[in-house]
C-alpha positions as CSV (number, residue, x, y, z in Angstrom):
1,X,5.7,88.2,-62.4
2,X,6.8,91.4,-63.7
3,X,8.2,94.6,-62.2
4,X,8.2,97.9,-64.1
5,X,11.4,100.3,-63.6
6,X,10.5,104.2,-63.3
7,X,12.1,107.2,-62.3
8,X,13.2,110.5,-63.5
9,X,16.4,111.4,-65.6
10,X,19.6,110.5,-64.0
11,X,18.2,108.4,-60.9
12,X,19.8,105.2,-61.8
13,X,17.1,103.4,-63.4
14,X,19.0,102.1,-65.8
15,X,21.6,100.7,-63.6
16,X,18.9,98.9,-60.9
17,X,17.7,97.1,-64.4
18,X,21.0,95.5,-65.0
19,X,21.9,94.8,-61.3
20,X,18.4,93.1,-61.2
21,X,19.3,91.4,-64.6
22,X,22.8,91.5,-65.4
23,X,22.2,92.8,-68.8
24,X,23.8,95.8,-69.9
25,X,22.8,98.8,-71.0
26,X,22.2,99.0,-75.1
27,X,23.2,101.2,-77.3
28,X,20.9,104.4,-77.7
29,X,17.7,103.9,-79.9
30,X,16.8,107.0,-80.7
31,X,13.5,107.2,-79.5
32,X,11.7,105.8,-76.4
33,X,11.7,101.9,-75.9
34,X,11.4,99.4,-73.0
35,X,13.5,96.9,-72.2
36,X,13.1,93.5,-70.7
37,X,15.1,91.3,-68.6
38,X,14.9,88.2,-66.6
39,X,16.0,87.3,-63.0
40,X,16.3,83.7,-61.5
41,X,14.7,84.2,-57.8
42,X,17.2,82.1,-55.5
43,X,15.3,78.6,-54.0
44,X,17.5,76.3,-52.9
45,X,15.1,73.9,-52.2
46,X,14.0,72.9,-55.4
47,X,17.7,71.2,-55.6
48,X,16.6,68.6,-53.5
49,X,13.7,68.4,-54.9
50,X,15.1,67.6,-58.1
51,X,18.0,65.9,-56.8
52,X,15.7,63.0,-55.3
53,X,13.5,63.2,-58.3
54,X,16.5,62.9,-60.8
55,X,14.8,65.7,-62.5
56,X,16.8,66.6,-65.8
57,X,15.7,70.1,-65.6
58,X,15.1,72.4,-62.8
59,X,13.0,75.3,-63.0
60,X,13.0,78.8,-60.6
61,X,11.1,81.2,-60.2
62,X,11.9,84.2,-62.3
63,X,10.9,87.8,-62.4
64,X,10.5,90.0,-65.7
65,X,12.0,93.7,-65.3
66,X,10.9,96.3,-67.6
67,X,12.7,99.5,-67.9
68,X,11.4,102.2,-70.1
69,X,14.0,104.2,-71.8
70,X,15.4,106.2,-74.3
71,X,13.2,109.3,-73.4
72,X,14.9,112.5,-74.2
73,X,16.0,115.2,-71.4
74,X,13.3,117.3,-71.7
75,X,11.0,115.2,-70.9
76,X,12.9,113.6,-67.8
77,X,11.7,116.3,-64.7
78,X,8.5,113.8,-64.5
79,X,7.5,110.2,-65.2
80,X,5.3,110.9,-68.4
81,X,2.6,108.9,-70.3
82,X,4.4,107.2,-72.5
83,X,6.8,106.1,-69.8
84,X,4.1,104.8,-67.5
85,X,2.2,103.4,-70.4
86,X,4.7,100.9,-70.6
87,X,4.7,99.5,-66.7
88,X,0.9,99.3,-66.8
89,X,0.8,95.6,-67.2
90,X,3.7,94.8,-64.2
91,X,2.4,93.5,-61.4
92,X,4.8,95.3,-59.1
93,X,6.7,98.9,-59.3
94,X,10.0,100.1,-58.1
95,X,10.4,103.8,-58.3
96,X,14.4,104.8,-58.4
97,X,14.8,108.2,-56.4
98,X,18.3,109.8,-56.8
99,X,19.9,110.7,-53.3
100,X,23.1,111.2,-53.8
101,X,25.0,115.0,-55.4
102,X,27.4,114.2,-58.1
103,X,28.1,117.7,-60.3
104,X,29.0,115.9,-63.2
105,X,26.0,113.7,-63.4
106,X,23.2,117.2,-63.7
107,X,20.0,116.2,-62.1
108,X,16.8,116.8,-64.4
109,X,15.9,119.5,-62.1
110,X,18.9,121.3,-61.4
111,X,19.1,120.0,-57.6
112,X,19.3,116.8,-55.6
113,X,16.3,116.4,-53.8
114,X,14.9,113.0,-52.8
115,X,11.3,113.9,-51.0
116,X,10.5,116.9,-54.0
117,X,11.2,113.7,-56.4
118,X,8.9,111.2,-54.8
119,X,6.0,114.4,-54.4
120,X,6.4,114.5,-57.9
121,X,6.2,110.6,-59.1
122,X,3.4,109.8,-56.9
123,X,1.7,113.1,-58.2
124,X,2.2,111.5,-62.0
125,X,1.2,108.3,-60.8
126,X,-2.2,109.9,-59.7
127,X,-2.4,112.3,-62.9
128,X,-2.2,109.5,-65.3
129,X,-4.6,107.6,-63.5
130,X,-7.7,110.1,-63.2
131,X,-6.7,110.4,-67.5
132,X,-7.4,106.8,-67.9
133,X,-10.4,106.7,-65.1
134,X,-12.3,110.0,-67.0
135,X,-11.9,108.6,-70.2
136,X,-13.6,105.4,-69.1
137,X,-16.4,107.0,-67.0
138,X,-17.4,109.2,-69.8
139,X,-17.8,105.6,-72.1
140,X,-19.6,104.0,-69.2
141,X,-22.4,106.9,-68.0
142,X,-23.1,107.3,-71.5
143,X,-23.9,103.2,-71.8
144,X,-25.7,103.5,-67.9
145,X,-27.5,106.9,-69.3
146,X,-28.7,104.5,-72.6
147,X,-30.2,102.2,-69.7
148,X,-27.7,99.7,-69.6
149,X,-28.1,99.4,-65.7
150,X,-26.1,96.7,-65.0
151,X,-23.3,99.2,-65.5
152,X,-23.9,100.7,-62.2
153,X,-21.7,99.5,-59.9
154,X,-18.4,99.7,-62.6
155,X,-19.9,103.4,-62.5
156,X,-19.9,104.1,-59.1
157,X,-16.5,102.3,-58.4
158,X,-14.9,104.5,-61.1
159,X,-16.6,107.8,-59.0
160,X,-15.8,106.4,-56.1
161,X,-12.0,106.0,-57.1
162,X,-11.7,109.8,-59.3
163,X,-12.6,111.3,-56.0
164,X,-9.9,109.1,-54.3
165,X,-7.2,110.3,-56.5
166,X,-8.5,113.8,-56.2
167,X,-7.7,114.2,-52.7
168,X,-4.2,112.8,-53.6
169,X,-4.3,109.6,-52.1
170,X,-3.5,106.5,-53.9
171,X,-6.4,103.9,-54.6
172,X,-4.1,100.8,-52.9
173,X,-4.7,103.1,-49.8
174,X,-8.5,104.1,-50.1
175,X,-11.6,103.0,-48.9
176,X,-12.3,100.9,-51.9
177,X,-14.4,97.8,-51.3
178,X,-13.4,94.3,-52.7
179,X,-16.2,94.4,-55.0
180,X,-15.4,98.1,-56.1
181,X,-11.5,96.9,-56.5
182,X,-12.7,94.0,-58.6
183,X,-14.6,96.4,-61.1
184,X,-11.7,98.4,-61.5
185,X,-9.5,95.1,-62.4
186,X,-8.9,95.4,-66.2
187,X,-7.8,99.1,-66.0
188,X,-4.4,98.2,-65.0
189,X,-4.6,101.6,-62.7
190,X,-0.8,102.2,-60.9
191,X,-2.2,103.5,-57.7
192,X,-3.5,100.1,-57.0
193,X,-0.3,98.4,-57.6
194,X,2.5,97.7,-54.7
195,X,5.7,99.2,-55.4
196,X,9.1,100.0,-53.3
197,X,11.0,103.4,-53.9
198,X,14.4,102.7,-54.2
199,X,16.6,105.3,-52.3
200,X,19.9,105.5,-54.8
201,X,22.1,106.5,-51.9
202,X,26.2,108.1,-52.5
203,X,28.5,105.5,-52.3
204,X,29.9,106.3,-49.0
205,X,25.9,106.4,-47.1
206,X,24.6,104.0,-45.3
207,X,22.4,101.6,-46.8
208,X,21.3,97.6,-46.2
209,X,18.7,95.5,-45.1
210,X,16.0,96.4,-42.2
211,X,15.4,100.1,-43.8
212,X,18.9,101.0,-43.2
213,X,19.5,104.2,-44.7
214,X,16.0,105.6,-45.5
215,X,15.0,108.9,-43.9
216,X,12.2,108.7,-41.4
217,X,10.3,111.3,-43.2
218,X,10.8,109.3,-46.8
219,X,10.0,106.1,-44.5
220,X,6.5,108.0,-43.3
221,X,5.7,109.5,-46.8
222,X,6.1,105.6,-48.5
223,X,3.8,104.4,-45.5
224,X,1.8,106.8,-46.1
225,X,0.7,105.8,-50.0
226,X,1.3,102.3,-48.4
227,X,4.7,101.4,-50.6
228,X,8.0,100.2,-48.9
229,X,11.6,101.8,-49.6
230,X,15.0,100.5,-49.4
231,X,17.9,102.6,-49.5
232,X,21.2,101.1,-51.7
233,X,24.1,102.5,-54.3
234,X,23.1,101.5,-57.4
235,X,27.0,102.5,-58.4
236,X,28.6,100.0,-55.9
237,X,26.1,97.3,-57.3
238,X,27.4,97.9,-60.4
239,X,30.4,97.2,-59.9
240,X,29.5,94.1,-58.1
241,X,27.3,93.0,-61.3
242,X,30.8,93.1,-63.5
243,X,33.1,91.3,-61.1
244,X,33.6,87.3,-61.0
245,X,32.1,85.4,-58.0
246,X,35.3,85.2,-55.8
247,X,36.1,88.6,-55.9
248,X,32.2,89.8,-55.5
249,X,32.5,87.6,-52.2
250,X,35.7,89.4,-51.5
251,X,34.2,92.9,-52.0
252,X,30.9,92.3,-50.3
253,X,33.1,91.4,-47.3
254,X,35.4,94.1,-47.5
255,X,32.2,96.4,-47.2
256,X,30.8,94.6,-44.4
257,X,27.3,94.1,-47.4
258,X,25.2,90.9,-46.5
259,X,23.4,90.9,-49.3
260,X,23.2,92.3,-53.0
261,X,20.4,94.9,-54.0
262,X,19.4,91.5,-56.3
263,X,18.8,89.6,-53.0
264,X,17.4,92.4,-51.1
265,X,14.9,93.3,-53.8
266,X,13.2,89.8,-54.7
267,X,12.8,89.2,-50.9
268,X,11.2,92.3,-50.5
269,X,9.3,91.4,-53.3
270,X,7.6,88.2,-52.5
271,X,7.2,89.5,-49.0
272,X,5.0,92.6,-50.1
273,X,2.6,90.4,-52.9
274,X,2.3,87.7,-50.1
275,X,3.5,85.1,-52.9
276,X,4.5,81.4,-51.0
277,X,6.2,78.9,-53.2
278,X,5.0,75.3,-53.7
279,X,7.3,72.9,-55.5
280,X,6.6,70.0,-58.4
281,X,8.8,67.2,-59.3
282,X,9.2,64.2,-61.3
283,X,12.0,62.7,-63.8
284,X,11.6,65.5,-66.7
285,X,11.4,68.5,-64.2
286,X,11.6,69.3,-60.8
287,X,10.0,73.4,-60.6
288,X,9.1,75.8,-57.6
289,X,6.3,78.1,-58.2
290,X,5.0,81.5,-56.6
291,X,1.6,81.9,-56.1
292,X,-0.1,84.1,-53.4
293,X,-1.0,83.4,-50.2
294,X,-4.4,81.5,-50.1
295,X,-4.3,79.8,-53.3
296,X,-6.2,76.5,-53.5
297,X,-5.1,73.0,-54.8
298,X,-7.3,73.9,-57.9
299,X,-6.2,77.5,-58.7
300,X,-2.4,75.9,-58.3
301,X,-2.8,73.3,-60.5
302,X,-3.9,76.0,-63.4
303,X,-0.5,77.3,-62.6
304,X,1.3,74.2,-64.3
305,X,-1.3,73.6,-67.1
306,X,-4.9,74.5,-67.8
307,X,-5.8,70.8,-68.5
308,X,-4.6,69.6,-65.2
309,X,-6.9,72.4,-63.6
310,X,-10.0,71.1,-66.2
311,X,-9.1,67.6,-65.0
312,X,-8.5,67.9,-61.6
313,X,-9.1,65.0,-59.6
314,X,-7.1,65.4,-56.4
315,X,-3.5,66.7,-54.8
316,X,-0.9,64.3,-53.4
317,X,1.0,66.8,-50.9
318,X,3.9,66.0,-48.6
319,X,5.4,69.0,-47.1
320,X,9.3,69.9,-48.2
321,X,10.4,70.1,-44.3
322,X,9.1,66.4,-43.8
323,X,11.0,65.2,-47.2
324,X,14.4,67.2,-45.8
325,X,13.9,65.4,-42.6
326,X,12.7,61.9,-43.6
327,X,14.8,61.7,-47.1
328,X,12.2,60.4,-48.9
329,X,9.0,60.1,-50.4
330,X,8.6,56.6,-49.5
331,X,9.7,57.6,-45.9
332,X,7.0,60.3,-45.9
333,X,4.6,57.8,-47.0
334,X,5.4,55.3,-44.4
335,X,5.4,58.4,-41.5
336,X,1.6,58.9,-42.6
337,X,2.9,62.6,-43.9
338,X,1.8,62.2,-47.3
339,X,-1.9,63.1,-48.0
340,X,-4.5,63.3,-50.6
341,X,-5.9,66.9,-50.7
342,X,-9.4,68.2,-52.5
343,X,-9.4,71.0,-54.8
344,X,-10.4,73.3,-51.5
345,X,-7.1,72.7,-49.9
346,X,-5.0,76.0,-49.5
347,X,-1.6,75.4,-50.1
348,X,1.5,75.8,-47.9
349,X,4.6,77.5,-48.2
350,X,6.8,74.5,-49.3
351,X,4.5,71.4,-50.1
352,X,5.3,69.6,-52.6
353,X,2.2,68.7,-54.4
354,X,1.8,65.8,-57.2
355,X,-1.5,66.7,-59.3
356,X,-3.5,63.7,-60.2
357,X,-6.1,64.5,-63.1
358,X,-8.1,63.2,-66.2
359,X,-9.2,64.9,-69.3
């Protein structure tokens, strides 16, 4: 799974990237780059897992952060091609939106204002998609004029969508039809992605989990292009990022935080993509693994190898609250909890599945 980073000049980007990833920043290039970095998604129940498995390796889920960088001030009052060019391929987007005054840190702008700054990202976001949608209808109506008919509805799902973005509204919000979404698929478009503005609030605000510190109006603007928001200080999680684990636990209590951005942000994550996690174990590895909600036995067995997928022959689930409970798989069995599922079967948050297959 990956997330792109984007945001204008001096809105922290850089330092959400290396509270998400712990790495720091690098030394400037010269010219514009994008970095990426890795973060372990807590599940704790793949321990156990793997613990009565005797797994010798344990695999979690992890996310892949990209951060574009290295673009020069003049540039920095929008999010521009080249920038968004580079988080076309995430799968998720988390737009950093200064909130905080600090004279010594100038904003691109001149002025610190958090609602002007999202007006203007969203507004990129649409620009650069009608660029790519124009130059792709152009290619297609002069194949469809040629008489390639079968061109029509990737035609009228591109129209359909320029006029969308026209009237400002992003295409994750717009009265696109599965079939007209699933034309539009390969384009990579970044109005049909989820994303999360991250409100980088002064260290003294108010911030946490449950919205805490979002503005209603920035709360009704992000519900209104259908993205969540989370308000936190990037500069406090800084800090946190470069301290050791006692005294993190120490400073988090001292300022009454529950959780890290880190925390905060994956949740959030896997909540808005609807992923669930299913687990796999055995004496060389013991792994969870997101997929979305709705996934069948067949599509989840593709997730661990294609030729497990080509040779599917059935699923032996057990689910991971009945292992907790019972302490075994030969306890599960014995309970009649352990089953033998068909390529049809959807799979649950938490089963713990055993693919059996032939090729």
């Amino acid at each position: 799974m990956r997330v792109g980073i984007i945001g204008l000049g001096q809105s922290g980007k850089s330092s959400i990237f290396y509270s998400m990833t712990g790495q720091p920043l690098e030394p400037p290039s010269g010219k514009p780059r994008r970095r990426l970095g890795r973060a372990t998604v807590p599940e704790p129940r793949v321990d156990l897992v793997a613990k009565l498995d005797e797994s010798k390796k344990i695999t979690y889920p992890e996310i892949v952060f990209i951060d574009p960088e290295g673009f020069p001030a003049d540039v920095a009052k929008s999010l521009s091609a080249e920038m968004l060019g580079m988080v076309r391929n995430a799968d998720f987007l988390a737009l950093v939106i200064r909130a905080f005054p600090a004279p010594a840190v100038m904003h691109p702008s001149g002025s610190v204002d958090g609602a002007r700054d999202i007006e203007i990202c969203f507004g990129d976001l649409i620009i650069q998609d009608l660029a790519v949608l124009e130059i792709r209808h152009k290619k297609v109506l002069k194949e469809y004029e040629r008489g390639k008919k079968d061109l029509t509805r990737e035609l009228k799902a591109i129209e359909k969508s320029m006029a969308l973005l026209g009237e400002g509204k992003f295409l994750r919000k717009g009265d696109l039809a599965d079939i007209d979404k699933m034309q539009l698929e390969t384009y990579e478009l970044l109005t049909m992605k989820d994303g999360i503005i991250v409100w980088n609030v002064d260290e003294n605000a108010e911030f946490g989990s449950g919205g805490r510190g979002i503005p209603e109006d920035i709360k009704g603007k992000c519900d209104e292009y259908g993205w969540g928001a989370g308000a936190a200080s990037l500069a406090i999680e800084t800090e946190i990022m470069e301290m050791d684990p006692v005294d993190r636990k120490e400073f988090l209590d001292d300022l009454r935080i529950e959780k890290t951005i880190q925390d905060r942000f994956l949740t959030a994550v896997y909540k808005r993509l609807g992923l669930i996690t299913y687990f796999t174990g055995g004496p060389k590895e013991a792994a969870a693994r997101p997929i979305p909600t709705g996934t069948t036995a067949f599509n989840a067995a593709g997730k661990v190898h294609g030729d497990i997928q080509r040779g599917f022959i059935r699923a032996e689930v057990m689910s991971f609250i009945d292992l907790e409970e019972l302490g075994s798989v030969d306890a599960v069995r014995k309970a009649g909890k352990y089953r033998l599922e068909k390529k049809e079967y959807i799979v649950q948050d938490g089963d713990i599945i055993h693919f059996r297959f032939n090729v």
